[in-house]
N, C-alpha and C positions, 0 to 999 in steps of 0.2 A: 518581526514575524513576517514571513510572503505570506500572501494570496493569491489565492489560485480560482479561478474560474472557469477556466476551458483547460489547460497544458501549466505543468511546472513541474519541478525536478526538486528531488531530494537527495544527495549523493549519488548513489546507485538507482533510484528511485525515477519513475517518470508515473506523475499521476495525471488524467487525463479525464474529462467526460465524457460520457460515451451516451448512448439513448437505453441499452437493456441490457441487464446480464445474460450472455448467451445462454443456449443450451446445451446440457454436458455440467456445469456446474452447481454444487451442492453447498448446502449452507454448514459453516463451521463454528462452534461453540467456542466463546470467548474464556481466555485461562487469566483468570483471578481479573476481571473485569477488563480487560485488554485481548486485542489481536494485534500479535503480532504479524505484521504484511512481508517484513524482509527480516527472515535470519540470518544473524554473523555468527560466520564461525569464531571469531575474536570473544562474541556477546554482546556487543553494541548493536543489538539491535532497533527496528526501525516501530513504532507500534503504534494504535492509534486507540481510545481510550473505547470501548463498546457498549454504552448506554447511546442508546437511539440511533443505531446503524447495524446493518447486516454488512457479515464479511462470508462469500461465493467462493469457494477455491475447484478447480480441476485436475485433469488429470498432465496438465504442463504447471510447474512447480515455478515458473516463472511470472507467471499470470492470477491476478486474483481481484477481485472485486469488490466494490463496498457500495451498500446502497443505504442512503439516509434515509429513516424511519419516520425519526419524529423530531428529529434535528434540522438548523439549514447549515454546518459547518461539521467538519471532522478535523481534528489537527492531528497531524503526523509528527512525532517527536522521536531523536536518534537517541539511543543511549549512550552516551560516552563522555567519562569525565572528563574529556581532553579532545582538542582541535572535532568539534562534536560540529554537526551540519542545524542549520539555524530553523524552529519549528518551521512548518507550513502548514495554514490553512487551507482548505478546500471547502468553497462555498459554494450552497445552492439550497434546496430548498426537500422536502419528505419527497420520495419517491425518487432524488438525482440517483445518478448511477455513475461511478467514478472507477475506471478500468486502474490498474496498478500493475508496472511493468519493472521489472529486474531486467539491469542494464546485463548482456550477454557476452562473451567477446570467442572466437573462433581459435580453437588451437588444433595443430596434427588431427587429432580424437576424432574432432567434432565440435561441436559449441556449447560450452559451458557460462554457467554465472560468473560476472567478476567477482573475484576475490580480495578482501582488503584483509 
C-alpha cells in the first residue's frame, strides 16, 4: 500500500493536502457506506470507505474534497478485477483536508477527463 502525506497519485487520481475546503462547496452523502471520488465509465471506480470523513464536491466535477472526521487515514481503493492501481493511504490527523484531482487532458472541444 503507498502513503501519502502531502502529494500521491492514484491512476487518474492526484491526492493532495490542502489547509481548507474552499468556498462553493457542499457536503455529499455517502451511497452504501462509500464515496465514490472518481467515476469510470468502464466501473472501476476509485472509492474511499465513509465512516469518519467528509466528502465536499462542487460545481467543477473534477474536483472534490475529503476532510478527516475522526480518523487519521483514508485509503483509496480502484475497483477493478484486473491490472487494478495498488490502494493508497492518505494520512493525517481529525480536521486534515485532502483536495482530490481528476487527471484532465485537452482536446479540439476543450478539456475534458481522461478517459480509460
Amino acid at each position: 500500500m503507498k502513503i501519502v502525506q502531502k502529494i500521491g497519485f492514484q491512476g487518474d487520481l492526484m491526492i493532495r493536502r490542502v489547509d481548507i475546503v474552499p468556498d462553493g462547496y457542499e457536503e455529499r452523502d455517502a451511497q452504501d457506506g462509500q464515496h465514490v471520488v472518481a467515476h469510470s465509465e468502464t466501473g472501476h471506480h476509485h472509492t474511499v470507505n465513509a465512516c469518519g470523513l467528509k466528502l465536499f464536491e462542487g460545481s467543477d466535477p473534477m474536483v472534490a474534497y475529503l476532510r478527516l472526521e475522526t480518523v487519521e487515514y483514508v485509503d483509496f481503493v480502484h475497483h477493478r478485477p484486473f491490472d487494478t492501481h495498488e490502494p493508497v493511504r492518505a494520512l493525517g490527523k481529525p480536521g486534515d483536508v485532502f483536495e482530490i484531482r481528476r487527471q484532465r487532458e485537452y482536446t479540439p472541444q476543450g478539456w475534458r477527463r481522461v478517459e480509460d
